[in-house]
C-alpha positions in Angstrom: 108.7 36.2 -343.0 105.4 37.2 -342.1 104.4 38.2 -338.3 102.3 34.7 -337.4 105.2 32.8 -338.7 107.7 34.8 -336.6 105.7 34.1 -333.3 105.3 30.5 -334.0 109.1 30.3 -334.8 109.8 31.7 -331.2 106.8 29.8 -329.7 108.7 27.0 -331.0 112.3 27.9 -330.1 111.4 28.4 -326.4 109.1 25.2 -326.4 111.7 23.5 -327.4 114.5 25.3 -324.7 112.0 24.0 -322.6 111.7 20.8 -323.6 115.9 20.3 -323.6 116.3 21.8 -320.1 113.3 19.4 -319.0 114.6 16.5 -320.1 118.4 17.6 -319.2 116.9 18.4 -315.3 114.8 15.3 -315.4 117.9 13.1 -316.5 119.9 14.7 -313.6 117.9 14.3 -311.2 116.7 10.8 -311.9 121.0 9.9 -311.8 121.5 11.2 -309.0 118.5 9.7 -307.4 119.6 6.2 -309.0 123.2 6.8 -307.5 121.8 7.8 -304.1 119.3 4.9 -303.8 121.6 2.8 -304.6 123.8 3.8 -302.0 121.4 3.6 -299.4 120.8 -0.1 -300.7 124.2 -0.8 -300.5 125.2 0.2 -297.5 122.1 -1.4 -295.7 123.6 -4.8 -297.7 127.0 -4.1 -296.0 125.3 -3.5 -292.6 123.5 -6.3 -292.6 126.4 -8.2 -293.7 128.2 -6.7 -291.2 125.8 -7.4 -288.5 125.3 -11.5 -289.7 129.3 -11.9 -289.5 129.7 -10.8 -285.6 126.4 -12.8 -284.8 128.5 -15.9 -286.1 131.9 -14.5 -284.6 130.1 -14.6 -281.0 127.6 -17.8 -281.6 130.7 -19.2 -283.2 129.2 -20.0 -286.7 131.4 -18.1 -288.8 132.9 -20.4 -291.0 129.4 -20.9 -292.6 129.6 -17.6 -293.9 130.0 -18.3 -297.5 126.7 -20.1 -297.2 125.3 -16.4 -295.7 127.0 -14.8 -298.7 125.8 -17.1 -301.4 121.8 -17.3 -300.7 122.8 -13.0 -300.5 123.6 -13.0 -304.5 120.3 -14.1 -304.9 118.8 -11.1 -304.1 117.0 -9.8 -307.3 119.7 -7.5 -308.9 122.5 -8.3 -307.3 124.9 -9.1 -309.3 128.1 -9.6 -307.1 128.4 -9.7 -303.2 131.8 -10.5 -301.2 133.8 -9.9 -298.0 137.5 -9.0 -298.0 139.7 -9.1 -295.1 142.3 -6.5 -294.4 146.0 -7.2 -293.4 145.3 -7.3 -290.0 142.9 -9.6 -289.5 144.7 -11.8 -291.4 147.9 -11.4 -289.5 145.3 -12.8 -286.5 143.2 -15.4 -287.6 144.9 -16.0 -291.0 143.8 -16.2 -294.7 140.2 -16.1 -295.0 138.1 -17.7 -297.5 137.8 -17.8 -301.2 135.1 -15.4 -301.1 137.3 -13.2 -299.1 139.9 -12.9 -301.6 142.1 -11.7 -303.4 141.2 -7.7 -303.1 141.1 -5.9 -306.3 142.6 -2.3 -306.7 139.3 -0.4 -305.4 139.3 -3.0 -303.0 142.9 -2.0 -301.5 142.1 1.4 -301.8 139.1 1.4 -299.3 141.3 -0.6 -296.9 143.7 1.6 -297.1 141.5 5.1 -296.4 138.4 3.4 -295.1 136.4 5.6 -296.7 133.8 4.1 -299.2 134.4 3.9 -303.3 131.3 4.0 -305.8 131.0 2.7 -309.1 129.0 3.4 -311.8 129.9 1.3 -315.6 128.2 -0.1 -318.2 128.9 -4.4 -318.6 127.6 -5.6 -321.8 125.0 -3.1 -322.4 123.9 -3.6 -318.1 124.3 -0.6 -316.4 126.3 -1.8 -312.9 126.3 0.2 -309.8 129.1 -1.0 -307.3 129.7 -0.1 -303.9 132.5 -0.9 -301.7 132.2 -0.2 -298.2 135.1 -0.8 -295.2 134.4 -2.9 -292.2 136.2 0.1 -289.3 136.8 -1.2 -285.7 135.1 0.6 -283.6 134.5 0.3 -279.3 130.4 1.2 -279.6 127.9 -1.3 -279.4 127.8 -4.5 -277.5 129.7 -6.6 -278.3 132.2 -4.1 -280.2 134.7 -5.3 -282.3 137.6 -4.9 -280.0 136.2 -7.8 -278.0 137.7 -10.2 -280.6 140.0 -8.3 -282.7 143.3 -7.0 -281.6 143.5 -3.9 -283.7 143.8 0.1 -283.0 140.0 1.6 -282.7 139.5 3.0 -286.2 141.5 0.1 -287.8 139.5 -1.0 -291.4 139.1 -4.5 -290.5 137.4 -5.4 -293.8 135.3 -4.5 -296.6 132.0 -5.8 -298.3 131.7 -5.5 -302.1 128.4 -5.7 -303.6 127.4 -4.7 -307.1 123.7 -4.5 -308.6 122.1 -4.1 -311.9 120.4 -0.3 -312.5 119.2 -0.9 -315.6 115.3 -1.3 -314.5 116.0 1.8 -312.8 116.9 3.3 -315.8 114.4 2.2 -318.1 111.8 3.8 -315.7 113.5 6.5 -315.4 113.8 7.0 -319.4 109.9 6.2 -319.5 109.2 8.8 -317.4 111.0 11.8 -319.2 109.7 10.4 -321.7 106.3 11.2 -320.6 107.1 14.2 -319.1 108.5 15.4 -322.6 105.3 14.2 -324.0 103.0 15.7 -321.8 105.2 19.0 -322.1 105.5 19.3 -325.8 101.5 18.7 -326.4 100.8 21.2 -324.1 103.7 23.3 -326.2 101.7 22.4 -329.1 98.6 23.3 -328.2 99.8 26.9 -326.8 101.7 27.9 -329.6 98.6 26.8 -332.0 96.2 29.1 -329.4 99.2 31.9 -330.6 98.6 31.3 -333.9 94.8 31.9 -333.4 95.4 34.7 -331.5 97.8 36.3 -333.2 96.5 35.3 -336.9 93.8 38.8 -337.2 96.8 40.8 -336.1 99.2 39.2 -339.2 96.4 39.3 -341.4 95.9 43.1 -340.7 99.6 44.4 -340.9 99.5 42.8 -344.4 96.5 44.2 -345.2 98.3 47.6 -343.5 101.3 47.2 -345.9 99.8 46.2 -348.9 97.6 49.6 -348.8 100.8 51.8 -347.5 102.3 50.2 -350.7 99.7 51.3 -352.7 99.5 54.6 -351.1 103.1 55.3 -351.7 102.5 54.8 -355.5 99.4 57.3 -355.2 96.6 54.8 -354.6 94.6 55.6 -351.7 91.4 53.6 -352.6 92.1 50.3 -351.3 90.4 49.4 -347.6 91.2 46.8 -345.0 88.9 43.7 -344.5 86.5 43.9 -341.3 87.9 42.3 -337.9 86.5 41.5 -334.7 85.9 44.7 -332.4 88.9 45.0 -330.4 92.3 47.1 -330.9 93.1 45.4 -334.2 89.6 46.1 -335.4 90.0 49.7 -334.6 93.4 49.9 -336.6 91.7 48.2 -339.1 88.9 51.1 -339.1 90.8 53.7 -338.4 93.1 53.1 -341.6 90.0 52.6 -343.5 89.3 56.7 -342.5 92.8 57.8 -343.6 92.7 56.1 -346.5 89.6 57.8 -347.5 90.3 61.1 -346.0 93.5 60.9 -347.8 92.2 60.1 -351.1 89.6 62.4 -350.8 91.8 65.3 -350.2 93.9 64.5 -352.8 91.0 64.1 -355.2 90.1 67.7 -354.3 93.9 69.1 -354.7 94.4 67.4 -358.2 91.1 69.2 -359.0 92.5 72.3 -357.9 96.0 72.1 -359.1 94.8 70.9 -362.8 92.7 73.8 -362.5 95.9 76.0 -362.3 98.1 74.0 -364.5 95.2 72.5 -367.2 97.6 69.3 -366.6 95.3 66.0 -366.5 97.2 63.4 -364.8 97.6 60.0 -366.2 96.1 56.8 -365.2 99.5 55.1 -364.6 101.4 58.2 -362.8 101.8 57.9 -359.2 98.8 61.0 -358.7 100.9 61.6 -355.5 104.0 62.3 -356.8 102.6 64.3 -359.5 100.3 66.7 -357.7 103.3 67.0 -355.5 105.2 68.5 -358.9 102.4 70.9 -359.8 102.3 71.9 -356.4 106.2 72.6 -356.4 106.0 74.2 -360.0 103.1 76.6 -358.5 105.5 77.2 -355.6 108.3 78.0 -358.1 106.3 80.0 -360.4 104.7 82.4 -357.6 108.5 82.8 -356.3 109.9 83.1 -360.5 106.8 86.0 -360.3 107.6 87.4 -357.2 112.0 88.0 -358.8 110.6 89.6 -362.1 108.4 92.1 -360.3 111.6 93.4 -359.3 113.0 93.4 -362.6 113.6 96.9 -363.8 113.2 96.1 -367.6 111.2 93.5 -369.8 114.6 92.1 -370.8 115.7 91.4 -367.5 112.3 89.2 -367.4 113.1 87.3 -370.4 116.6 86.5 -369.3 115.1 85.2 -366.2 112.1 83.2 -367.7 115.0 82.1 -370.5 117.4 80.3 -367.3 114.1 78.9 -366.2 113.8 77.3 -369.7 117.3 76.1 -369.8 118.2 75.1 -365.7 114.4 73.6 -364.7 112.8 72.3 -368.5 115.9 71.7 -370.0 115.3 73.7 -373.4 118.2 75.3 -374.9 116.5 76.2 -378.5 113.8 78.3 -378.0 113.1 82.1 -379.4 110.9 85.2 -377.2 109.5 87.2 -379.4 107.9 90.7 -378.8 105.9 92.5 -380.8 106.1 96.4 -381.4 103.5 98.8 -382.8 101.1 95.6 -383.4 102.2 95.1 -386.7 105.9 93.6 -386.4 107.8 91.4 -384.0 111.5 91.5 -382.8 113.4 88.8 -381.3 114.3 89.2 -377.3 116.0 86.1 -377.1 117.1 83.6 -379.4 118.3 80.0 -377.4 119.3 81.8 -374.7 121.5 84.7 -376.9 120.0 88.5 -376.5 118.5 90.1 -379.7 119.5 87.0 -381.5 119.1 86.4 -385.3 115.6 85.1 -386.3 116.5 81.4 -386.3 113.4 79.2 -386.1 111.1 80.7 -388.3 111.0 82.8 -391.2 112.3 86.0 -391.0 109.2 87.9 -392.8 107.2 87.5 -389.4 109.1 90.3 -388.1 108.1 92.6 -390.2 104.5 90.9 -390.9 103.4 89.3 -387.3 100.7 88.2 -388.5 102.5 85.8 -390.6 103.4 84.1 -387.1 100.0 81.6 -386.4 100.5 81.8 -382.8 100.6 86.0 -382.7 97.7 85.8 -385.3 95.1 83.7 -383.3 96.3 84.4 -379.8 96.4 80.7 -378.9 99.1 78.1 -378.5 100.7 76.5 -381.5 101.4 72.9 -380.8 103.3 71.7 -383.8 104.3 68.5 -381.8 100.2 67.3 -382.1 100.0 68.8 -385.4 103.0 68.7 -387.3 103.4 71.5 -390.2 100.4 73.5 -388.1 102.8 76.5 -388.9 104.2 77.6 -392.4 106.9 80.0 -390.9 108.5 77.0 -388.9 111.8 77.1 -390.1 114.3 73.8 -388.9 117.5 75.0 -388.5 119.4 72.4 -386.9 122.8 71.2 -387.8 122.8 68.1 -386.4 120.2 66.3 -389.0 117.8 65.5 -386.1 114.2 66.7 -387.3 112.6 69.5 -384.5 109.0 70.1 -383.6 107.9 73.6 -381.9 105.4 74.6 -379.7 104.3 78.1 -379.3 103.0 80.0 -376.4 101.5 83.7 -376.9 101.2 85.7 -374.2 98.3 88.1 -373.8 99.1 92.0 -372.9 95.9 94.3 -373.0 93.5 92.1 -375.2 96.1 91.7 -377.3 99.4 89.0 -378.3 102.1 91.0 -377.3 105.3 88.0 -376.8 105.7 84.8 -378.1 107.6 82.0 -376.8 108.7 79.3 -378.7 110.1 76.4 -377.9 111.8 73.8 -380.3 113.1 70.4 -379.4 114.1 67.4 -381.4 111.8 64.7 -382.4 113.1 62.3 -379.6 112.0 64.7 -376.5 108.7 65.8 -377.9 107.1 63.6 -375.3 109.2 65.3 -372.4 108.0 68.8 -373.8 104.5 67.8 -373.9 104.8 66.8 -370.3 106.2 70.0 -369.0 104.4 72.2 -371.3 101.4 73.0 -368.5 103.7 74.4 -366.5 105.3 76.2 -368.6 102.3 77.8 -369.0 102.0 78.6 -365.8 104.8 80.5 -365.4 103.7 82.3 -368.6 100.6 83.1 -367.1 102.8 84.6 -363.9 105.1 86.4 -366.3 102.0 88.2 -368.3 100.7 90.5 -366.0 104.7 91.6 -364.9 105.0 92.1 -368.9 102.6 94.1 -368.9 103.2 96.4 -366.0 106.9 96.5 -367.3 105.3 97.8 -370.8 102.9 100.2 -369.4 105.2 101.4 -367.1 108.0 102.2 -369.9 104.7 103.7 -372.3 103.9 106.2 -369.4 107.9 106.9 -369.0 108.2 107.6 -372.5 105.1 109.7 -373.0 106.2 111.3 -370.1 110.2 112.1 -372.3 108.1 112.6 -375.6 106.7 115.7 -377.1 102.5 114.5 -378.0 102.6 116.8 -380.5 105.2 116.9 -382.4 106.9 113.1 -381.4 110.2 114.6 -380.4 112.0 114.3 -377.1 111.2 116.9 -374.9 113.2 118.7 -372.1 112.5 116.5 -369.4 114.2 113.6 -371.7 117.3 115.7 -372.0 117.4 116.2 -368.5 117.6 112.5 -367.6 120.1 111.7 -370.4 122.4 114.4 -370.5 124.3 112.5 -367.8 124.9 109.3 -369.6 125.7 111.8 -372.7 128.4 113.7 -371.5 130.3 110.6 -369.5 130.0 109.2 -373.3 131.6 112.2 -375.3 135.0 112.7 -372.4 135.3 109.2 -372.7 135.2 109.1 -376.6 137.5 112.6 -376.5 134.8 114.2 -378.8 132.7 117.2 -378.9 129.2 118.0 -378.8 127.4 121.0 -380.9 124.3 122.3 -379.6 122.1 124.2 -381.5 119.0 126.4 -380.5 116.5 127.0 -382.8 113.4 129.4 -382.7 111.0 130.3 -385.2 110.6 133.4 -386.8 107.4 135.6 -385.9 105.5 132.5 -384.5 103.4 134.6 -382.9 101.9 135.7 -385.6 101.1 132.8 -386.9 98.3 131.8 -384.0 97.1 135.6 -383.7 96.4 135.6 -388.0 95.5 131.8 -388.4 94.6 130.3 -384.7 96.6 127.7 -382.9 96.0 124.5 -385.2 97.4 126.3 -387.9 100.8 126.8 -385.1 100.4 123.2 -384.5 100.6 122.6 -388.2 104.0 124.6 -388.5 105.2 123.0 -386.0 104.7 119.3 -387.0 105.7 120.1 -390.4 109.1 121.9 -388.3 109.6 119.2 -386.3 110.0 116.8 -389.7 112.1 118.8 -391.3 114.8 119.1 -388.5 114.6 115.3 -388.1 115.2 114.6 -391.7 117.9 117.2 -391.5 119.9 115.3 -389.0 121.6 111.8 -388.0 119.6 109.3 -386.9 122.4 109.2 -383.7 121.8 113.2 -383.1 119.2 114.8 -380.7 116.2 116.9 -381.7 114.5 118.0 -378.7 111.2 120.2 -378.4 113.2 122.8 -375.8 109.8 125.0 -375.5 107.0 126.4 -377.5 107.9 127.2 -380.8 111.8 126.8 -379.6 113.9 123.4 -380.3 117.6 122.2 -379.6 119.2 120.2 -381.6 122.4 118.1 -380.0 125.0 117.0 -382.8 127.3 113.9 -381.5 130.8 113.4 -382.2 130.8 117.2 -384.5 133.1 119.5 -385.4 132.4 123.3 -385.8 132.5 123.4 -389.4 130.2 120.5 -389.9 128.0 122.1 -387.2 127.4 125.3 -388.9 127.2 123.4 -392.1 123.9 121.2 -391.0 122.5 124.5 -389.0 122.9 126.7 -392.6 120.9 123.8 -394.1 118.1 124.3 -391.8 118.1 127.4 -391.9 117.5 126.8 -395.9 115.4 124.0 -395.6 113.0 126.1 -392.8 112.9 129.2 -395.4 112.2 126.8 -398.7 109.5 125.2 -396.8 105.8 126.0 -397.6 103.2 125.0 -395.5 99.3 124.5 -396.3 96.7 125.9 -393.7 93.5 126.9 -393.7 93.5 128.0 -397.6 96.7 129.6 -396.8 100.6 128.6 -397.7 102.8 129.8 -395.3 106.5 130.6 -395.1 108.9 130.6 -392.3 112.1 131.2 -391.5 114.0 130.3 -388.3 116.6 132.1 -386.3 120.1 129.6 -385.1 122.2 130.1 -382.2 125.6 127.2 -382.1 127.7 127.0 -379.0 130.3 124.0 -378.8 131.1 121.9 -375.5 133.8 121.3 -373.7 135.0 124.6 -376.8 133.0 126.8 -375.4 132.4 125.6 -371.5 132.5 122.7 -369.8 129.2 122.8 -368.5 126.9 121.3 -370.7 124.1 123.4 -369.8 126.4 126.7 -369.3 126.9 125.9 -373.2 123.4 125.4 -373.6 123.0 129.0 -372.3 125.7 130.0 -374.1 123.6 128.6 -378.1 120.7 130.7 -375.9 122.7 134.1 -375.9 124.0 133.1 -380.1 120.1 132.9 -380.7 119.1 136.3 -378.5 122.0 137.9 -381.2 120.7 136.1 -384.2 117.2 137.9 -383.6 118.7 141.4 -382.7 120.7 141.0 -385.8 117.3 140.7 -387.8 116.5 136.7 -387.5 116.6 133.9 -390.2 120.7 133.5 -389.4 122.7 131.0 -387.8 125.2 132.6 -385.5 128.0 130.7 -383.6 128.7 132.4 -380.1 131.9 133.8 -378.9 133.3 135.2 -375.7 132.7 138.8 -376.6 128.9 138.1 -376.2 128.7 136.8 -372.8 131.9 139.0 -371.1 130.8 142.1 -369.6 126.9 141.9 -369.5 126.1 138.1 -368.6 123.3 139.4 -366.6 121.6 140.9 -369.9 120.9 136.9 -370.5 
């Protein structure tokens, strides 16, 4: 129910409380002015009736009374007019006429109380008003009635009964609520139609009002409000009008901004509200998802994070994050939401050819969902029968693709993917720059543990890991062989062929002690030309079994510089921890003082240490 029809419905309901308590008043007060008048009428009958019957008590004319009493009924209206006598009077002049009796139960009443009794009935549709009023004795007036009658003062001597039609009375009565009604309810009309008028522009414009809030909530903010007249409702009416187009405006110019962000277009029958409200949030979440994984210590902390983000906010669980290594290959990070997962949805040879992957190859996105079959090393590996669709994401790192994300869903939520794909990319986009601070940061940190020269680990590496090492060998119960190694005469090498040919030696050193030992053993460039070599989970047998080896392998080896071949040999010096101390460096020093005899004793020899060589002159070393 609309606003004009709710103020007309009141209008109405109080016109007509109006109207009912008019008519109710009118009706009461017209009875009781009906009842009252009559009265009066009656009792001025019975006065004068009164009055007639002592004239012809004293002038001695009273048995003509009937005669009095019979041209009274024609009085217009009267209906009945008669005199009854009471007990007394009867008991002194005897029975009266016919006129005067018998005395009907109202009748006897008044006699007996002297106190009046009206009567208000309804005689064949005639409305009757009848009045019964006593005849008292009383000492006043001249002549009085005690002159002639021998009764108490106060005695009811008689009563007079007269009854006369109201009905006229009535009928005017009726005719003039009637016309009061009338006269009443046009006016009622004619104020609640002036409402109407009134109160029409102000209906008219909180329709208008809700029909553009409507629209508004749905993301509409073009529709405007029809001119009114200049007053308050005209200036609501205006001043909607200016939100609306400030509003629409504004959100013109964030949609512009926001699909600048997210390269999301939104459609023509989206609620543009609601959806800039969604980018918004997703930029909110995104800058908050960057702000976690700059905290991150490693990249595969950040993948776990972005992979939750897949799963808890898009609502992919089959997706693989590639990264690729040394620009040539790619290994899997995650694979649907496992850790170093087995290449699952797409062919394994892109790991060790990346650019068999399209999306690493041309550095853009891969949308297989557009443009099914885009990528030959798709691979569908679902068990459920449901066809899949991918779409990849490469992210940039230094110019170059350095992750890929890929996301596969079934056939059936292609549509959804598409959808959230923009921002997805954005937290991509968030997530590159991290990547690659995470990247260059663990570049720098291994350049920093790596030997440039020779590509070994260097001392500082040792340093950092030697921790972790140790806790790992108590807790396995096993021991540890370290081994230093120094080459023979090195000196003479730079002095008679320069330094590049020292740097040759020790490149082509530096190979053969790697090939000469497990891949889960330790070379280490210790200093200069001086290495140490940490054997994991050894024995001392096996130990001096891989240092003879080197030893060999060292002397055998001939080296090409400068038109020359050289030959070196290399001195060994094998302490065992916790055999020999448990101190991992104190055994490193102790593999020093094997090597310091292994020269004295004329170099290119491996010699294990014992406790005779550091008792009674540590200070020597």
């Amino acid at each position: 129910m609309n606003l004009s029809s709710k103020v007309t419905l009141l209008f109405s309901a109080i016109a007509l409380g109006i109207l009912a308590m008019l008519v109710a008043i009118s009706l009461y007060a017209f009875r009781s002015f009906s009842i009252s008048s009559s009265s009066a009428h009656v009792r001025t009958a019975a006065e004068v009736v009164r009055v007639h019957l002592t004239e012809a008590m004293i002038q001695g004319t009273i048995a003509h009374r009937e005669q009095f009493l019979a041209r009274l009924m024609e009085v217009q209206g009267l209906s009945m007019a008669r005199v009854v006598r009471s007990p007394l009077v009867d008991q002194q002049f005897g029975v009266g006429l016919v006129r005067e009796l018998p005395a009907d139960e109202i009748e006897k009443a008044v006699l007996a109380s002297g106190e009046p009794r009206y009567v208000l009935r309804e005689v064949n549709g005639d409305t009757l008003f009848r009045g019964t009023i006593p005849f008292v004795a009383s000492t006043e007036g001249t002549p009085n009635c005690l002159q002639c009658h021998h009764v108490p003062e106060g005695a009811v001597l008689g009563a007079v009964t007269m009854e006369m039609s109201i009905a006229d009375l009535k009928t005017r009565a009726l005719m003039t609520v009637a016309g009061l009604v009338a006269v009443v309810a046009l006016f009622a009309l004619l104020a609640i139609a002036l409402v109407r008028r009134i109160i029409r522009p102000v209906g008219d414009a909180a329709r208008d009002v809700e029909q553009a809030v409507q629209r508004a909530l749905k993301g509409d903010f073009k529709s405007q409000i029809a001119a009114y007249p200049q007053d308050e409702i005209g200036q609501i009416a205006n001043d909607t009008n200016r939100l609306l187009s400030y509003l629409d405006g504004g959100l013109e110019r964030i949609t512009q901004r926001v699909v600048q962000l997210t390269g999301r277009n939104p459609r023509q029958d989206e609620n543009k509200l609601e959806a800039t409200i969604d980018m918004v949030n997703s930029l909110a979440d995104a800058a908050a998802f960057k702000q976690a994984i700059e905290e991150d210590e490693t990249k595969s902390e950040i993948y776990d994070r972005f992979g939750q983000i897949l799963t808890e906010r898009f609502g992919i669980t089959t997706y693989s994050i590639y990264e690729v290594v040394d620009g040539k290959q790619m290994t899997t990070m995650r694979v649907d939401g496992e850790a170093g997962g087995a290449c699952r949805w797409c062919d394994p040879q892109i790991l060790v050819r990346s650019e068999t992957c399209r999306a690493k190859r041309s550095g853009h996105p891969v949308d297989a969902i557009a443009q099914p079959g885009i990528c030959y090393a798709f691979r569908d590996a679902s068990d459920d029968g449901q066809p899949r669709s991918h779409y990849c994401v490469p992210i940039i790192q230094s110019g170059s693709v350095g992750s890929v994300i890929q996301l596969v869903v079934p056939a059936s939520d292609t549509r959804r993917l598409q959808e959230v794909a923009p921002f997805i990319h954005v937290y991509v986009r968030e997530m590159a720059p991290v990547l690659e601070a995470k990247r260059l940061t663990e570049t720098l940190r291994e350049s920093s543990l790596r030997d440039a020269m020779t590509g070994l680990n260097n001392r500082r590496f040792l340093e950092e890991y030697v921790d972790t090492l140790i806790a790992s060998t108590r807790r396995r119960q096993t021991a540890l062989a370290i081994m230093l190694l120094d080459l023979d005469y090195f000196k003479v090498v730079n002095d008679t062929h320069g330094h590049d040919a020292g740097d040759t030696v020790l490149k082509a050193l530096a190979s053969v002690l790697r090939q000469s030992v497990r891949a889960s053993d330790m070379v280490i460039r210790f200093g200069g030309e001086e290495f140490l070599i940490v054997l994991q989970d050894a024995t001392e047998e096996g130990a001096l079994k891989v240092a003879e080896n080197i030893r060999r392998a060292v002397e055998q080896m001939k080296i090409q510089v400068s038109g020359a071949v050289l030959q070196k040999t290399i001195s060994i010096g094998l302490a065992m921890f916790p055999a020999d101390s448990e101190t991992f460096w104190q055994t490193v020093k102790f593999a020093d003082v094997a090597l310091y005899r292994a020269k004295e004793a004329g170099r290119n020899r491996v010699v294990r240490f014992t406790a005779e060589m550091w008792e009674g002159n540590p200070e020597t070393y």
